[in-house]
N, C-alpha and C positions, 0 to 999 in steps of 0.2 A: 504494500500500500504506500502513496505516498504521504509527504508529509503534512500536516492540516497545519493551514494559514491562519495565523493571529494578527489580527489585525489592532495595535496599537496605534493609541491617540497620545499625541506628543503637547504638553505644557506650551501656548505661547511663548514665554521664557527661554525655554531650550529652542525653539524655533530661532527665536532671535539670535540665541547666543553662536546658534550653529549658520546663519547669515552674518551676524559679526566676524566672526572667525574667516569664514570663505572671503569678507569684503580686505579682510588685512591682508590675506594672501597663504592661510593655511587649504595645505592640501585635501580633498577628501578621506583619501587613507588614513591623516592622522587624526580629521573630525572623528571618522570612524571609529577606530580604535579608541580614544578619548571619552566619548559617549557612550559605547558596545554597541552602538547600531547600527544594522547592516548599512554598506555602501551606496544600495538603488533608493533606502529609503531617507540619505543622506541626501544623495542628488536627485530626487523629488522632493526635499524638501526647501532645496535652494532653487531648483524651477519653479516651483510656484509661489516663491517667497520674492522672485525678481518678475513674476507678472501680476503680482499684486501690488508690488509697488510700479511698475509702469502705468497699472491704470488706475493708481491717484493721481498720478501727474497728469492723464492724459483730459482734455475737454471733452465735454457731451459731445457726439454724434449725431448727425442729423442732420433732414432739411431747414434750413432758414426758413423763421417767418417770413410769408410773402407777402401778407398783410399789416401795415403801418395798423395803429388803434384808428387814426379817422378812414379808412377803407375797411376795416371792420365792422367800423360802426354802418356804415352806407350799406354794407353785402346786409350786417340783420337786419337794416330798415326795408333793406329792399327784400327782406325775404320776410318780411311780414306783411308787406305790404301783398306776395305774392303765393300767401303762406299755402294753401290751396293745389298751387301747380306743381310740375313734375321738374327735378333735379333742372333737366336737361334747360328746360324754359329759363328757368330762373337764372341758369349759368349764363344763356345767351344774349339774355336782355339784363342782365348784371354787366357783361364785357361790353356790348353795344354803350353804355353809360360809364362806366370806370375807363380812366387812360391804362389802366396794368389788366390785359389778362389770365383767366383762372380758368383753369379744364374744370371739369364738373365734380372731380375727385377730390380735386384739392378742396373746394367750396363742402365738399360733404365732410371732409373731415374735419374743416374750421366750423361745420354746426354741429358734429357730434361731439368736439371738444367745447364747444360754449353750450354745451346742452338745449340745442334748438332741433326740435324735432319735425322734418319735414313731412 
């Protein structure tokens, strides 16, 4: 039979110390040794101990808002005022009156995030 895997959970603290240690320039073999824990679960703990701090550093993701707040406010006036008709209406006779174009998606997803239900 083989051997049955345990699975250990590692203290924050030793987390760190074994990311300090690798940041000054200690080897894995001697974290290894140093701590008793195997080598794979040594360099997975410094893999994912340098993608969690890249993505503190890193900004939100995403499209840009495309709507200023006074072009916000115009698309709910005019979708109240249109409240009745279909996506696609409302998008066309919104772009016919705005200088900045909007596909009909984008306008669904600026009413389902201000909670306006068409």
């Amino acid at each position: 039979m083989g051997r049955k895997m345990v699975l250990r959970k590692f203290h924050k603290s030793v987390k760190d110390a074994i990311l300090d240690m690798k940041a000054l320039g200690v080897r894995q073999c001697d974290i290894t040794t140093y701590y008793s824990i195997p080598q794979p679960t040594v360099s997975n703990i410094i893999r994912n101990g340098r993608t969690s701090t890249m993505k503190k550093n890193t900004e939100k993701r995403g499209p840009e808002e495309k709507l200023l707040k006074r072009g916000l406010r115009a698309l709910l006036k005019h979708v109240k005022a249109n409240r009745f008709k279909p996506t696609h209406v409302i998008t066309s006779t919104y772009n016919m009156a705005a200088s900045q174009r909007l596909c009909s998606k984008t306008i669904r997803r600026y009413l389902r995030k201000y909670g306006v239900s068409n």
